[in-house]
Structure formats: structure tokens, C-alpha cells
N, C-alpha and C positions, 0 to 999 in steps of 0.2 A: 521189433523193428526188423523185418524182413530184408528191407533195400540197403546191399552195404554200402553201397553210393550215400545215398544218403545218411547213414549213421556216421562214414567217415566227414563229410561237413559238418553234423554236429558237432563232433568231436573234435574236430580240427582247426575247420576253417575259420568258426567263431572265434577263439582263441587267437587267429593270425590277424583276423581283419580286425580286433580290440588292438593286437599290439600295434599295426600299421596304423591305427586313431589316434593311438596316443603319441608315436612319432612324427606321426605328420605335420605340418607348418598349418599353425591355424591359432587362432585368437585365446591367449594363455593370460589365468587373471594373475592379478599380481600375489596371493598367496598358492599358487599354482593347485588351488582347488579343484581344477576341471582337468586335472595331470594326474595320472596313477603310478604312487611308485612301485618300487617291485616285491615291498614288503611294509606289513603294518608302521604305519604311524603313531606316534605320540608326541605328545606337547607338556612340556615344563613351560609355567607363566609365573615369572616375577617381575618386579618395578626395577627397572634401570634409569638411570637419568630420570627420573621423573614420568618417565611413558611406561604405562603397561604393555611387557611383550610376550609373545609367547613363541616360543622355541621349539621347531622342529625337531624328529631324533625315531633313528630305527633303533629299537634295541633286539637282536635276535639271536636265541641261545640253542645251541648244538642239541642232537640226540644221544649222542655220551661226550656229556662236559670235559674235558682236561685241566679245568681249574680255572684256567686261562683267559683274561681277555684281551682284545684289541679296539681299540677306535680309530676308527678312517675320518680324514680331517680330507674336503672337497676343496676343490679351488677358487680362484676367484668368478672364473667363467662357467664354474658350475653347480653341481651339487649333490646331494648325499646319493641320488639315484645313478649317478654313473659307475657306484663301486657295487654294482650287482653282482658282477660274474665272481670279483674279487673276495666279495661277501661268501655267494652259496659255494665257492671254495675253501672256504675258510672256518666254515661250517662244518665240512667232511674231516676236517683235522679236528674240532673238537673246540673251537674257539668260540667265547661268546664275540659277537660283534656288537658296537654302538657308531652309529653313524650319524651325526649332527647336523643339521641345518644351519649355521651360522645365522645371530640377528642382522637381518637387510640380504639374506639369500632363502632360493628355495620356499619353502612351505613359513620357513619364519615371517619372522614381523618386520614390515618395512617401516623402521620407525621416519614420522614427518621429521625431527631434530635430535640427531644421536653423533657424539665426538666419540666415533670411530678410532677401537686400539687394539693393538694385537692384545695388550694384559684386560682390555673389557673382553674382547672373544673367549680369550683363554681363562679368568672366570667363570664367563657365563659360560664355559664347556664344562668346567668342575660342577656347576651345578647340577649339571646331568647326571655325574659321577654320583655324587653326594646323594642325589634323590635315589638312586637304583643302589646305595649302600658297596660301590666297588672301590675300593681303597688302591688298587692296583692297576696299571692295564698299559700295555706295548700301546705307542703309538707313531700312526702311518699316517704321512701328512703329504699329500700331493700340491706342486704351485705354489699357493698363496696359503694351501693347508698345512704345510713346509713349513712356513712362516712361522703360524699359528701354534703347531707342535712344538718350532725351537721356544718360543716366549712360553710357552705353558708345560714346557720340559724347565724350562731356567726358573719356573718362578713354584713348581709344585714336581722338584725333584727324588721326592719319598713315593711318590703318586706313579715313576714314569721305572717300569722296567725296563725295556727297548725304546729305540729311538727309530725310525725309518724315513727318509725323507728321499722321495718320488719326486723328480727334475723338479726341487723345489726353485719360487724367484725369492729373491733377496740374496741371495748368493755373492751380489756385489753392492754397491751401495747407487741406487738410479739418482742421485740427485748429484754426485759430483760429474754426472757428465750429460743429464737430462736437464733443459732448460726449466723453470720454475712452472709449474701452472696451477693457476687459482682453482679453488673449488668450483667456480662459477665456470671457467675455461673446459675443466672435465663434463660437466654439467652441460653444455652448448655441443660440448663431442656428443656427447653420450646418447643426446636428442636425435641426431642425425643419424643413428644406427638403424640400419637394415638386416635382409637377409644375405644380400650380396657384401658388403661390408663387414660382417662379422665374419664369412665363411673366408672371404681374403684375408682374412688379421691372422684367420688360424692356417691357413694355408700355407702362407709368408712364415710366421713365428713358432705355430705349431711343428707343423709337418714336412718344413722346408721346401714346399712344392709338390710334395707327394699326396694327393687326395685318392681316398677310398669313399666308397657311396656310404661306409658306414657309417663316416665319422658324422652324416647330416645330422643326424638325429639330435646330436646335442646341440648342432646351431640352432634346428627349429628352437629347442628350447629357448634358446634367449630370443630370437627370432620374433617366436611368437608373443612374446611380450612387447616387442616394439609394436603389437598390432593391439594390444589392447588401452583403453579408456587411460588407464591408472600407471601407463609407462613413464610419463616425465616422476612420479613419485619413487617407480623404479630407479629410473635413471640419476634421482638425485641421490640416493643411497650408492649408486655404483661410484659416483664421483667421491662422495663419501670415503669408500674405502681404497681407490687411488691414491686419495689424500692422505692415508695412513698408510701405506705402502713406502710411497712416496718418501714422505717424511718419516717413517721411521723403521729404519734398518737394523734387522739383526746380528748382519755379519759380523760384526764387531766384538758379539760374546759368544762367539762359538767356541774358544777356546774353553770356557767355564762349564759346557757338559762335560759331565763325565760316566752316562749310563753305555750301556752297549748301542752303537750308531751303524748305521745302513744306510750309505749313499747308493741307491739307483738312478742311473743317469743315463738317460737318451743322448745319443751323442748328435744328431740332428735338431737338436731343441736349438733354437735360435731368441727365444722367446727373452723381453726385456721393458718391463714399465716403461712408456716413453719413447719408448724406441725412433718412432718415426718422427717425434720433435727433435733429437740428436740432430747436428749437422751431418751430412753425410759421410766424412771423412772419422768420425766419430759412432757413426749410428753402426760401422762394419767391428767395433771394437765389443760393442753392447751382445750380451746375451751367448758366450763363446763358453757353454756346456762343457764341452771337454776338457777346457784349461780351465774354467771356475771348479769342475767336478775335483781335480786335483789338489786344487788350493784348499778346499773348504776339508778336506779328506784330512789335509797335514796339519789343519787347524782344532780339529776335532779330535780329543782324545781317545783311541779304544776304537778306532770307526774302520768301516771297511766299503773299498767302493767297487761298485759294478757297473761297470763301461759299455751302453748295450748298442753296438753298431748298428746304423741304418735305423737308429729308434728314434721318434724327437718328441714330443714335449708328455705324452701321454702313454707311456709302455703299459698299462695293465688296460689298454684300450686299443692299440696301436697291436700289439706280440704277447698276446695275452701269456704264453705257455713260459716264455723268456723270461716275463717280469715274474711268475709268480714263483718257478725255478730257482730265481737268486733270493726272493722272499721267502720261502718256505724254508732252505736251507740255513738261512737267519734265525730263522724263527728255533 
């Protein structure tokens, strides 16, 4: 290859316009088959409730081991592929990572009829464990992966060395100040979701107003499932797990960890189940990061919190160098 024009397009451009396809808004099936993440895939399949499911899950292991593992626990609006950077960093230290799909997100299984729980998640996250024979592992739970980590810290406490929890919700309890809504009410929201819709929820909740071009990427993702055939079967699993949000709050046992804890906390996170059904004089009470960050700190034994200004709902997305600075020194 003579022409360096040309050898630098092989080398390059292909690679850029593969990643600009896979972020781009365009018709995404519902096991995100036609999505590439950013490292190998694997599937654990067992019988839950009666449905065959199969479970998504990166497991990726360092080139000099430290013994060490960690699992990254996604949120509700996303999935195992947005802890890339936080992953191939984490790597350079020596850590194995497992990254999980949760059943009814990502590459998982949408089941037609599943009674949605944080202890069936947290479960069927052990199983991952149990298949790959890791008895140990730190875990980091962003969101609703917050959630996930406290119940699956509280219910397999021998299992969990660190604790990390990334502007997790549940923090307060949404149903003493969010009005009730049926699965079917989530379900009828859920249908109506666009591209412009989703990216206001996060703009509003997430970001407090502050939007970067970066953060689209991960609207397309849900985005482009409003565009595909098999979205209302999506969208029944999303209401699905509202419903178990909803209804069942961890707050209340936080006191009963007792491993080493890591609150990161975006102090611009406004973010709250609900939120916009609150009345208004109500709705400005909902989702107040900085004073829950505190609360949740004095409730948790052994915990230490990190206060990250100007950050709000997603710091290892949003500041990436800030969040992993107060993480790594955890670690």
C-alpha cells in the first residue's frame, strides 16, 4: 500500500463510521442483536418463573490479574455497555470485571410475564457468579444498579467485599410522596416514548439542563427501540420494573450493611421515580442528591461519601477522570 491516504482510511475511518452505526438512532431489536457492545458477550440460561431466560454478562479479565474482582451493576435506562471506559480502566489496575445485563434489559430476555424483584435480579446475578466459580467480588451499582447491589449486598453478604453505589435511586422511598400508578398506567407512559421525550427526562433529571452531544448516544439506545416491531413488549417490561422500584424500597435496610461503602454522588442529579406525577409543590422536594447523599452516608455503617459538584446523575459518563479518582482510591 503505497497511498498513505488511503491506508490511513483503512485504518481509521472504518473503525469511526462502524462506531458512528452503532450510535446512531435507527431501529434496535428488542434483544439488541443488531447493537455491538464493546466487548465479548455471554449468556447464562436458566428457568425463572416458569420462562426460559437467558442472561446477558461481559466477563473480562486483566493481563496481570490482582486477584481481584468487581461487577458493574447498569441502570434502569441503560445497560452493561455504558461502563466501557470504566471497564477498560479497570482493567489497567488488574481487576477482572463482570458486567450483567439484567432479565428485561439490554441483550437479556424480555420475558412476556415476570414479577419483577430486586432479590429475583440479585439472584439471578449470583448465578453469573456461581457459573464463573467467583466466591468474592466489590460491587458497583449505578441508578437502579444501586438498588440491585444494596439487596444483593443484604441478601449474599459473605459474597460482597466493597460496596459502591454511583447517584444510586431508592435513596428515599417514591411512593410516600409519588401518587400510585398501576402497571398498566406505566405501560400506556411507556408506549408514548420517543426520541425527544426520553432525551428531556434526562435532561430535566439527569443533567439538570446541562446537555453535551455526548450524552445522545445512550438515548438512541432506548430511542431506537421505540422504533422497532417488538417495543410495546419492551415497554411492558419497563413498566414491569417501575413497578418494583416503586413498590419496593431499600432505604430502610441500609443501616444492616456492614462491608466497606462508597457513596459517589452527583450533586446535580435531580433524578426521582415519579417525579412528574408528584404535585408540584412536592415534585421540588423529590430527588434532592445532596441532602439524600448525606442521609444515606449516616445510615450506612463504615461508608464514605464523595460529593462531585456540577455532576448529576451519571459521573463516570458525565467527568469521567473525577469519578474514577474517588473510585480507584476506594478501591
Amino acid at each position: 500500500m503505497k497511498n498513505p491516504a488511503i491506508l490511513f482510511l483503512l485504518l481509521f475511518a472504518a473503525p469511526l463510521f462502524s462506531h458512528a452505526q452503532n450510535d446512531a438512532l435507527r431501529d434496535l431489536d428488542i434483544n439488541l442483536e443488531n447493537y455491538q457492545y464493546p466487548f465479548p458477550v455471554s449468556f447464562i440460561e436458566f428457568e425463572s418463573q416458569g420462562e426460559n431466560v437467558k442472561m446477558a454478562y461481559m466477563d473480562l479479565k486483566p493481563e496481570k490479574p490482582s486477584g481481584k474482582t468487581i461487577m458493574l451493576l447498569h441502570g434502569k435506562n441503560f445497560n452493561g455497555a455504558y461502563w466501557e471506559q470504566t471497564a477498560s480502566a479497570l482493567l489497567k489496575l488488574g481487576y477482572r470485571i463482570i458486567i450483567p445485563d439484567q432479565i428485561g434489559f439490554g441483550k437479556s430476555s424480555k420475558p412476556a410475564h415476570y414479577q419483577y424483584s430486586f432479590h429475583d435480579l440479585s439472584a439471578n446475578t449470583k448465578k453469573i457468579l456461581d457459573k464463573l466459580n467467583i466466591e468474592k467480588t466489590i460491587l458497583l451499582g449505578h441508578s437502579m444498579g444501586g438498588m440491585v447491589a444494596t439487596r444483593f449486598t443484604l441478601m449474599y453478604p459473605a459474597t460482597v467485599e466493597k460496596l459502591i453505589l454511583e447517584n444510586p435511586i431508592g435513596l428515599e422511598d417514591y411512593k410516600l410522596k409519588v401518587p400510585y400508578q398501576s402497571v398498566d398506567k406505566w405501560y400506556q407512559s411507556e408506549l408514548k416514548s420517543d426520541f425527544n421525550s426520553i432525551k428531556n427526562y434526562q435532561l430535566t433529571s439527569y443533567y439538570d439542563g446541562k446537555w453535551k452531544e455526548g450524552y445522545t448516544r445512550w438515548v438512541n439506545l432506548l430511542a431506537g427501540w421505540t422504533l422497532n416491531k417488538d417495543y410495546p413488549k419492551i415497554a411492558w417490561n419497563s413498566a414491569l420494573t417501575y413497578d418494583m422500584i416503586y413498590t419496593q424500597p431499600v432505604c430502610y435496610e441500609f443501616e444492616k450493611i456492614n462491608v466497606p461503602t462508597l457513596l459517589i454522588i452527583g450533586q446535580r442529579d435531580r433524578s426521582a421515580v415519579g417525579k412528574n406525577l408528584a404535585p408540584e409543590d412536592v415534585r421540588k422536594t423529590l430527588g434532592n442528591y445532596p441532602e439524600l447523599g448525606k442521609q444515606t452516608k449516616a445510615r450506612i455503617k463504615n461508608s464514605q461519601l464523595v460529593e462531585l459538584n456540577n455532576i448529576g446523575h451519571l459521573p463516570h459518563i458525565e467527568d469521567f477522570d473525577r469519578f474514577f479518582q474517588s473510585l480507584s482510591r476506594f478501591l
